[in-house]
Structures are given as structure tokens and as C-alpha cells.
GUPANU-101767 format. One line per field, with one value per residue (C-alpha): residue in one letter; z, y, x. Coordinates in steps of 0.05 Angstrom, whole numbers, plus 5000, padded with zeros to 4 digits. Example, Ala and Ser with C-alpha at 12.3 -4.5 7.8 and 13.67 -1.06 7.14 Angstrom:
residuo [A,S]
c3 [5156,5143]
c2 [4910,4979]
c1 [5246,5273]
This chain:
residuo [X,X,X,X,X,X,X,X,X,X,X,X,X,X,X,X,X,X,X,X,X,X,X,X,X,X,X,X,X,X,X,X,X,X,X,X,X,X,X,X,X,X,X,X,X,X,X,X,X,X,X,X,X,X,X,X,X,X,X,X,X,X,X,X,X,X,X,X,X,X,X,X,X,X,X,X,X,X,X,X,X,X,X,X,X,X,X,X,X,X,X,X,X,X,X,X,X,X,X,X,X,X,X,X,X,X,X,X,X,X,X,X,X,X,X,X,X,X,X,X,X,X,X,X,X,X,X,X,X,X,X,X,X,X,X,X,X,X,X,X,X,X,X,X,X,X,X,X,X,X,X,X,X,X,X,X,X,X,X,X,X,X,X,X,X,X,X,X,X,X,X,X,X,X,X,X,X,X,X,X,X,X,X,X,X,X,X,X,X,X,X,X,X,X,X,X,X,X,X,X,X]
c3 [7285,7316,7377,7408,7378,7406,7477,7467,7452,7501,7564,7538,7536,7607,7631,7601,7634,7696,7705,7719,7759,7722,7753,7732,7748,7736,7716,7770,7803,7843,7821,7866,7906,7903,7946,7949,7932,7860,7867,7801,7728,7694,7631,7610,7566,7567,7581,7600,7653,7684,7726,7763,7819,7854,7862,7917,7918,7902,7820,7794,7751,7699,7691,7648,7613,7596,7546,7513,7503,7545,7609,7668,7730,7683,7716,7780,7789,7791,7819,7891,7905,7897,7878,7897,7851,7826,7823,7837,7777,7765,7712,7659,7631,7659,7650,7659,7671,7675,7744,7750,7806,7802,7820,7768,7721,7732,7714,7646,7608,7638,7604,7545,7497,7449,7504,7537,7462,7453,7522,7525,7459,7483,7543,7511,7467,7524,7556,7492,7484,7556,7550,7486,7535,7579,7531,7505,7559,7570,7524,7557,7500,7488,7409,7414,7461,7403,7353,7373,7385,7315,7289,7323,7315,7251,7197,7130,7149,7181,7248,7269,7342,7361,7384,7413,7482,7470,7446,7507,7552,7521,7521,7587,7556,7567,7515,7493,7489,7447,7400,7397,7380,7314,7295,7288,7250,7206,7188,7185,7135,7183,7180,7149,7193,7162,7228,7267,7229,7211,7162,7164,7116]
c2 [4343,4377,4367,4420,4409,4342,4373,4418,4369,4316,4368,4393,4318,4307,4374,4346,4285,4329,4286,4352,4417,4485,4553,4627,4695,4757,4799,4823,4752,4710,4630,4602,4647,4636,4579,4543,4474,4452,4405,4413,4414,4475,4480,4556,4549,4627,4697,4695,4686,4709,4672,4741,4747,4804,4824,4849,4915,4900,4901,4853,4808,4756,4688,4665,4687,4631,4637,4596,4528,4521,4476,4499,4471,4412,4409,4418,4363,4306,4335,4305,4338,4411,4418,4494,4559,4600,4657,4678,4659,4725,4741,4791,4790,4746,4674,4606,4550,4471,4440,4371,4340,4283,4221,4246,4262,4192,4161,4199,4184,4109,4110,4154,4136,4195,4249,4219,4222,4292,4316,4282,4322,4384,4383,4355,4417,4465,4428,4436,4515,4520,4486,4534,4592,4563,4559,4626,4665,4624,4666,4708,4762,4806,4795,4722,4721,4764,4717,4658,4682,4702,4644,4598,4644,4653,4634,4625,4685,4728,4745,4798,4817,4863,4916,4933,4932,4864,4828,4865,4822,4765,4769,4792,4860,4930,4967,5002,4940,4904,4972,4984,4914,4904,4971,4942,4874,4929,4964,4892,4866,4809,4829,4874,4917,4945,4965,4916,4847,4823,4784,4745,4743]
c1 [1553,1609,1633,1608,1543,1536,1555,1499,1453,1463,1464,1402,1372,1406,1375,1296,1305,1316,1392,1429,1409,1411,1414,1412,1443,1438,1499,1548,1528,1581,1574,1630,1685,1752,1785,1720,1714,1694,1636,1599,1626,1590,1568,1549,1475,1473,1500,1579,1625,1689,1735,1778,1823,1847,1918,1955,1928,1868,1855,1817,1858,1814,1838,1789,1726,1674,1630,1561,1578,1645,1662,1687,1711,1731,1803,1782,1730,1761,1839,1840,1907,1877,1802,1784,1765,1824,1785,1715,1661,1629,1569,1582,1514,1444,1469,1442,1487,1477,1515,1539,1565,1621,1575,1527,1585,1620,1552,1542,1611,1604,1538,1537,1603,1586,1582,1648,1683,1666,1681,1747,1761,1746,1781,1839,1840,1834,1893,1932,1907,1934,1998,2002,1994,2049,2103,2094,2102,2155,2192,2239,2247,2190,2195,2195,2135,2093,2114,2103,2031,2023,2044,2007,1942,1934,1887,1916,1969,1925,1902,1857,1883,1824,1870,1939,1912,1880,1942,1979,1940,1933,2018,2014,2063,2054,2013,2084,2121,2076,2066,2135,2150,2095,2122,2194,2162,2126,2188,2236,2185,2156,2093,2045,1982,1920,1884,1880,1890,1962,1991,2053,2103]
């Protein structure tokens, strides 16, 4: 089994032997607001979730969007320096979610060495996604910033970026920029576009 697999499985056990609380919403529904203390580790069984702030005048910005079989609050739970919400934890469709608090939590990985392997592994990779996040936008020029995206993203030389607009936000670029810019790779021979999927060459 996977990782994630394994995750799946022993939360479900946990949740039969009634060990950990699980609750539902329906879409539009506010889990946690922001600035509120993280008390549970959440584990998302169904539907999907978004964590989303709200900017200075007033647009909702999303940090995050959770779906089946992610974590969240996973950094949070166990930070004593800083421990609340970034952003509220919205519903974008009915979910169900499984809720563990630390003691519980603390008591499970002491306990069960194959659920503590495979959620030390998948945290670890979130960090890692993260810290990939980090140092690309890092990347003062505009070009570099797309690139290094690309080629970090891709599957044997491809990458299918959904659309413009999407890899404008996930580059945190204008729409015109980030056009403007896979236009020029286009024409400079750096990469090729059939719609939306790119290869590198």
C-alpha cells in the first residue's frame, strides 16, 4: 500500500473504534475562522476544502485548497510559538472530515509505528512542496519564476497547466505576464504549447 492508502485505512480503523471524532458540512460551511487556535489535526474523508483569507479590501484570497485524503492543520498542531488558522476553513462542496486532537494524536504515532511512518512521509513531502513554493517565487524575474515551475512540474517533459489563468496564480503573475512570457519560450524554442499542456525542450 501506498502511503496514502495506509493513512486511509488506519483513520478509518481509528474512526470504528470510535478513537477520533468526525464531523460534516455542508458547502459554504465555516470549519475554523481565521486566528483561532488549531486544536485538532483534520483529515478530509469527503467533499473539499478551502483555506481563504481576505485582503485589504476585502477579496477573498485562497491559501490553500484541501482535498480527499489530505491533512490539515498538520503544522499548526504541535507549533507552540504560533498555533492559530491562517485563513478561515471553508467547504466548497458537503464534506466530512475526521478531527484529532494533540493528546489523542500524541497517543496514535506512540502507538501505531506504520501510521507514524506514513504520516511523517507525507508531511515531509508537503514541507518539501512548500519550500518548493518558497523558492520560486523567490525569483525576482518573471521568466525565471515560470521556469522554474515548469521544470520542477513536469512529467517526462510535459505538463498540462490547466490554463493561462491557472498557472498565473499558481506563480502569483498577472494573466499578461505569464501569456506574454510562454509566448516568448514558444517563439525562443524553449518550449512547445498544444492547448494547454507544454513540453520542454
Amino acid at each position: 500500500m501506498t502511503n496514502k492508502e495506509i493513512i486511509k485505512h488506519e483513520i478509518q480503523k481509528l474512526i470504528n473504534e470510535k478513537k477520533i471524532i468526525t464531523t460534516k458540512t455542508q458547502s459554504g460551511g465555516v470549519l475554523f475562522n481565521e486566528g483561532e487556535t488549531c486544536e485538532y489535526l483534520g483529515y478530509l474523508l469527503k467533499g473539499k476544502l478551502n483555506i481563504s483569507t481576505l485582503s485589504f479590501k476585502d477579496k477573498e484570497e485562497i491559501i490553500s485548497t484541501i482535498n480527499e485524503g489530505e491533512f490539515f492543520g498538520q503544522f499548526l498542531i504541535f507549533n507552540e510559538s504560533n498555533s492559530t488558522y491562517l485563513g478561515d476553513v471553508i467547504a466548497i462542496k458537503n464534506s466530512e472530515i475526521a478531527l484529532i486532537n494533540k493528546n489523542t494524536l500524541d497517543n496514535i504515532l506512540m502507538a501505531n509505528k506504520v501510521f507514524l511512518n506514513a504520516y511523517l512521509c507525507d508531511i515531509s513531502i508537503e514541507a518539501f512542496r512548500i519550500k518548493q513554493q518558497v523558492k520560486m517565487l523567490s525569483h525576482k524575474k518573471n521568466i525565471d519564476r515560470i521556469i522554474y515551475y515548469l521544470k520542477n512540474n513536469n512529467v517526462d517533459g510535459k505538463i498540462d497547466i490547466k490554463s493561462v489563468t491557472n498557472l498565473a496564480k499558481i506563480v502569483n503573475l498577472p494573466r499578461e505576464n505569464v501569456s506574454r512570457i510562454l509566448t516568448k519560450l514558444v517563439k525562443d524554442g524553449y518550449i512547445k504549447k498544444e492547448d494547454n499542456i507544454i513540453t520542454l525542450n
